[in-house]
C-alpha positions, 0 to 999 in steps of 0.5 A: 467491471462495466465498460464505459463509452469513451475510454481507451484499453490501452491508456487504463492499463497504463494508468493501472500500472503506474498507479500500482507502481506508486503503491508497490513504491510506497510499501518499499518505502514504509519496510524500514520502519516496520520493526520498530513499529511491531516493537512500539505495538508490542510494547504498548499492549504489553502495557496494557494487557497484564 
């Protein structure tokens, strides 16, 4: 990745890191609804392949 003028190391890791945060806090907060939605695909390709 290219460097550009102006920007401080520090403060991009920062931001990095809580960008990462709010990712990884979000897939903790989708696990719970996994299982019933690999039932309700399973489901639905049951439906529709013989």
């Amino acid at each position: 990745m290219a460097r550009v003028g102006g920007r401080n190391l520090a403060i991009s890791w920062i931001a990095g890191m809580l960008c990462a945060g709010v990712i990884v806090g979000l897939v903790w907060l989708a696990l719970p609804i996994v299982p019933a939605m690999a039932q309700f695909v399973g489901e639905g390709m049951r439906s529709i392949l013989p």
